[in-house]
C-alpha positions as a Markdown table, in Angstrom:
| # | Residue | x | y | z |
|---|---|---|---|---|
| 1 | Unk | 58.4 | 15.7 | 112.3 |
| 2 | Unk | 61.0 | 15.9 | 114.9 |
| 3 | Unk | 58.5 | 17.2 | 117.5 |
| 4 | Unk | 56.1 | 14.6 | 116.8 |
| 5 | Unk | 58.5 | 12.2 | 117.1 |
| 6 | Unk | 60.0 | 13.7 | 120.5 |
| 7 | Unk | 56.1 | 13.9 | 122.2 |
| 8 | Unk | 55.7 | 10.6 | 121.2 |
| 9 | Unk | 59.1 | 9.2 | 122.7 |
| 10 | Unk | 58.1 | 11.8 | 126.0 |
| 11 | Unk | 54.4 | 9.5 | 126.3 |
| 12 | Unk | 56.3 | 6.3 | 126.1 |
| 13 | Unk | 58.6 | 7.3 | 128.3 |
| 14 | Unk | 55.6 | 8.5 | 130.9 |
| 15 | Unk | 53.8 | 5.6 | 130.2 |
| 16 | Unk | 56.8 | 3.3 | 131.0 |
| 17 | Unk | 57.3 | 5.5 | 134.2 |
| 18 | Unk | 53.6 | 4.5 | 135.3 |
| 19 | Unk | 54.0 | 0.6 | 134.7 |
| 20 | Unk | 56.4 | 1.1 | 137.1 |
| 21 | Unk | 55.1 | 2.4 | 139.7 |
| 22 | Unk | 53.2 | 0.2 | 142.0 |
| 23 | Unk | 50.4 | 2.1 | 144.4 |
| 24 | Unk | 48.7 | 1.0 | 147.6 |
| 25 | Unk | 46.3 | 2.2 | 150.3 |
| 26 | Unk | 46.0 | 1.0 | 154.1 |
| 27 | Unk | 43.9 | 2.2 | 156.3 |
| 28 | Unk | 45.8 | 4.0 | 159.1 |
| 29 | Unk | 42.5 | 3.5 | 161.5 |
| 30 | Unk | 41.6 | 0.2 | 161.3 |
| 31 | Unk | 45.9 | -0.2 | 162.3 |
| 32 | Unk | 45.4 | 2.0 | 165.2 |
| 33 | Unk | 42.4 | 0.9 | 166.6 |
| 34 | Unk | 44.1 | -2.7 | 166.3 |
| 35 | Unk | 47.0 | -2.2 | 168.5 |
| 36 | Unk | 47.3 | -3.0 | 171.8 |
| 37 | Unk | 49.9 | -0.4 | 172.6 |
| 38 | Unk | 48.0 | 2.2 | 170.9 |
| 39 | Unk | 44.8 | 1.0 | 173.3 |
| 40 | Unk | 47.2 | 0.8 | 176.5 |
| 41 | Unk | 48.2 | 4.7 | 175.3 |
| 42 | Unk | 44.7 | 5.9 | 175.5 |
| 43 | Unk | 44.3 | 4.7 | 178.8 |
| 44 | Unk | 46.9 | 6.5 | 180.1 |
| 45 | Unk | 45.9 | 9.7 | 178.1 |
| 46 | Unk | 42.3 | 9.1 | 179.5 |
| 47 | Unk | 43.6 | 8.4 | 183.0 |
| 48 | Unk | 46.3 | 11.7 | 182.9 |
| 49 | Unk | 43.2 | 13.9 | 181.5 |
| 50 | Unk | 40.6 | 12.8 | 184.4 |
| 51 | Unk | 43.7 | 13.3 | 187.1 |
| 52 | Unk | 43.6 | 16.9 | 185.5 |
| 53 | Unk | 40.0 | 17.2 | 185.7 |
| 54 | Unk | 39.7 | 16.0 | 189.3 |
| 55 | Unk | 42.4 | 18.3 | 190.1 |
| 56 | Unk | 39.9 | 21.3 | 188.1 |
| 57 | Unk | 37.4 | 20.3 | 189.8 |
| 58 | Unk | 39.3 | 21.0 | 193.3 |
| 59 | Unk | 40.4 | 24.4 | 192.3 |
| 60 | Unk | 36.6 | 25.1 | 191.3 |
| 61 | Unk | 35.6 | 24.1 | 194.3 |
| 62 | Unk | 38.0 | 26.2 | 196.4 |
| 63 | Unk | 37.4 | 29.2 | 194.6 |
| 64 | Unk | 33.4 | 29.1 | 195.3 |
| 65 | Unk | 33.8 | 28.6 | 198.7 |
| 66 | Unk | 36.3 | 31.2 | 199.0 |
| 67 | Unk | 33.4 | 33.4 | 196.8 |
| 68 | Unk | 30.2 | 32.5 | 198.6 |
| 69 | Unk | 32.3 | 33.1 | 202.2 |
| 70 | Unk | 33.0 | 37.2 | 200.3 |
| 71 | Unk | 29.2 | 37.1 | 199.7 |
| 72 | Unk | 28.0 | 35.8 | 203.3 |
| 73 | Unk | 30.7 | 38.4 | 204.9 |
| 74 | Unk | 30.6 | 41.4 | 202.3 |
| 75 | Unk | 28.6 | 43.5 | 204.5 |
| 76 | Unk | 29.9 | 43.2 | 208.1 |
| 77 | Unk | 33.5 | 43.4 | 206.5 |
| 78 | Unk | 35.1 | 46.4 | 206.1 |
| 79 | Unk | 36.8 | 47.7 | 202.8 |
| 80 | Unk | 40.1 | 47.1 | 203.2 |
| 81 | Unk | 39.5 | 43.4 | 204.5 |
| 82 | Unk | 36.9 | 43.3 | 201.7 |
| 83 | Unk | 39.5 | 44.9 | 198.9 |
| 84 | Unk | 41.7 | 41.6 | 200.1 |
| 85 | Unk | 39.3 | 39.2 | 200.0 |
| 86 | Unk | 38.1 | 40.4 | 196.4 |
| 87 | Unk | 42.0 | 40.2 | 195.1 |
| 88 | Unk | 42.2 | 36.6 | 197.1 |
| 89 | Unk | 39.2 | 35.6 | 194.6 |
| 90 | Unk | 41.1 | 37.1 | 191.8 |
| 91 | Unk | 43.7 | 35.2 | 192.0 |
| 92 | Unk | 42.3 | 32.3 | 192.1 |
| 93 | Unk | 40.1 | 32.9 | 189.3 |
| 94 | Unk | 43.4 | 33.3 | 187.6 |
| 95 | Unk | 45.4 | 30.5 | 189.3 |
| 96 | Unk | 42.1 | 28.3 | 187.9 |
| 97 | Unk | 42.4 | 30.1 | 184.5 |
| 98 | Unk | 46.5 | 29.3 | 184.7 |
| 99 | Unk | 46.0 | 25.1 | 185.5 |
| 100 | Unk | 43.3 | 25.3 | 182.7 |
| 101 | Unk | 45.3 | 26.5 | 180.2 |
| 102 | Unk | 48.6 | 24.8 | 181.4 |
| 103 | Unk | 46.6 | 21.9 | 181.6 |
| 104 | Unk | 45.2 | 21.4 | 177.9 |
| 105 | Unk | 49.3 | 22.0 | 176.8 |
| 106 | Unk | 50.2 | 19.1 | 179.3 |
| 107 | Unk | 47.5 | 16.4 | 177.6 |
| 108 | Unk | 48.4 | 17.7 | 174.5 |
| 109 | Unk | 52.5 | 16.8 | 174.7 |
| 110 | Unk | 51.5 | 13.6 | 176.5 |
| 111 | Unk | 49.3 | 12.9 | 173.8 |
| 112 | Unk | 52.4 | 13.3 | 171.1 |
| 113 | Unk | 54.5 | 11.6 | 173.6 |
| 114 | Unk | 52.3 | 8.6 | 173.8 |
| 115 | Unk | 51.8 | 8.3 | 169.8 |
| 116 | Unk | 55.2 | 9.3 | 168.6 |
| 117 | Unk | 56.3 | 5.1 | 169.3 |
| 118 | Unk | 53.2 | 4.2 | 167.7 |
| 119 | Unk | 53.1 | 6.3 | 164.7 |
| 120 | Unk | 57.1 | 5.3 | 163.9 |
| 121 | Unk | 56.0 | 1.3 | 164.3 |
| 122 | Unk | 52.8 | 2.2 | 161.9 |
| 123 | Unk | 55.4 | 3.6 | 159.6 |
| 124 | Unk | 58.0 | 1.0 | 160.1 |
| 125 | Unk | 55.2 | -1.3 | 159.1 |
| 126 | Unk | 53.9 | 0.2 | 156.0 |
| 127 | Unk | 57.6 | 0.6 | 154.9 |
| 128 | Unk | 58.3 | -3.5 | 155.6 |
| 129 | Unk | 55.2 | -4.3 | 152.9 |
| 130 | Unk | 55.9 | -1.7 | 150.8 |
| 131 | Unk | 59.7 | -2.8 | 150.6 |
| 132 | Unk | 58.9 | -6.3 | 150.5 |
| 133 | Unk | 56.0 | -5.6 | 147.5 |
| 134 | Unk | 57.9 | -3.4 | 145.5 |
| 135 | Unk | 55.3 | -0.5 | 146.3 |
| 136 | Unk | 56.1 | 3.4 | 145.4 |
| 137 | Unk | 53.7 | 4.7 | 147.1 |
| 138 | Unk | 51.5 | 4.3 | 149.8 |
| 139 | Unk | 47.9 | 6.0 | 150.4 |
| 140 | Unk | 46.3 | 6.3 | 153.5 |
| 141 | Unk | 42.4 | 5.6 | 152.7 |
| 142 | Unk | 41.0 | 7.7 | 156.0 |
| 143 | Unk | 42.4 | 11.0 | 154.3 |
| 144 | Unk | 42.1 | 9.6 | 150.6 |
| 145 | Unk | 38.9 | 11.6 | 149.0 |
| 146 | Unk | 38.8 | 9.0 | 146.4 |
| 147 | Unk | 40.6 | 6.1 | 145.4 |
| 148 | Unk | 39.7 | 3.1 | 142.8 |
| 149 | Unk | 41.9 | 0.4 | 142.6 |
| 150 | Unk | 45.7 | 0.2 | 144.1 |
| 151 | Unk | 46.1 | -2.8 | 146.6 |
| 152 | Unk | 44.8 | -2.3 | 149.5 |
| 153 | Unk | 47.5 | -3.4 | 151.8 |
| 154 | Unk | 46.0 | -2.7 | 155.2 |
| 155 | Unk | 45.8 | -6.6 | 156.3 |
| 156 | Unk | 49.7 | -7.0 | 155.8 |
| 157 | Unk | 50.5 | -3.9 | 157.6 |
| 158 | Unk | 48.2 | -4.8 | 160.1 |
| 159 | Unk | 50.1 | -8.2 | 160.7 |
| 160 | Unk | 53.8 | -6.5 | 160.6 |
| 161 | Unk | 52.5 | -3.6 | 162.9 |
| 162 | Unk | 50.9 | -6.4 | 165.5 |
| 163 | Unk | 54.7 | -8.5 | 165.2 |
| 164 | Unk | 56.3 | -5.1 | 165.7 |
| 165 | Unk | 54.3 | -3.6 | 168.5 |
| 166 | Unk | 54.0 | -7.4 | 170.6 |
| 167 | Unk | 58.3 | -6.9 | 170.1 |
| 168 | Unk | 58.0 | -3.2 | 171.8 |
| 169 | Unk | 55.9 | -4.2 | 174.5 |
| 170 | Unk | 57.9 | -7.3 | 175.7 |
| 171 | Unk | 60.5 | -4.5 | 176.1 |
């Protein structure tokens, strides 16, 4: 009798947890795609990344000329001018290789750099709705396999994160 009486007091006491807890969902997106800082960030991102490529592009270039000059000259060279030129290539193969790879890493801290601001304003945002609603938790819907029902909070986000981010820019 005890135990029935304990499981029964334990449900209560969940169920009494539950009515407490108050859950939402935004959709993290629709925020992003909404702010104008987030839009001025991609510019740069876009603008840094076709820099890189241009600058790609030039080493590219380079490095053929420096091959197709090997092939027009390979046979009135002679093997030690031809060794040279063959290690000249190589290294620029690898020097091409090098800004590749040192390249992607670059666009990919600018990229964090850029979005750290904006993802701590989206936060501060959700936090200022949640705070001011009472909410527990927070759902993002983009990453959400399924929801039904919660509040969908997304347009009062979207209104604290525009307030917040117009207050970052004037800065």
């Amino acid at each position: 009798m005890k135990k029935v009486v304990l499981v029964i007091a334990l449900m209560l006491a969940a169920i009494n947890v539950n009515a407490q807890m108050k859950l939402a969902h935004v959709n993290s997106q629709q925020l992003l795609d909404t702010m104008p800082s987030r839009k001025a960030a991609m510019e740069k991102l876009k603008k840094f990344e076709q820099d890189g490529y241009k600058e790609l592009t030039e080493i590219q270039k380079d490095l053929e000329e420096a091959y197709k000059k090997y092939e027009q000259n390979k046979g009135s060279w002679s093997p030690v001018i031809l060794k040279i030129e063959e290690e000249k290539i190589m290294k620029k193969q690898q020097g091409l290789e090098d800004r590749q790879t040192a390249l992607q890493q670059e666009l990919q801290i600018y990229n964090q750099e850029l979005n750290k601001p904006i993802l701590e304003m989206v936060q501060k945002s959700v936090e200022i709705v949640s705070d001011r609603k009472k909410i527990n938790y927070v759902i993002d819907e983009s990453t959400t396999l399924y929801f039904k029902g919660g509040m969908d909070i997304t347009a009062e986000v979207l209104i604290e994160l525009l307030r917040l981010d117009a207050e970052a820019m004037k800065k």
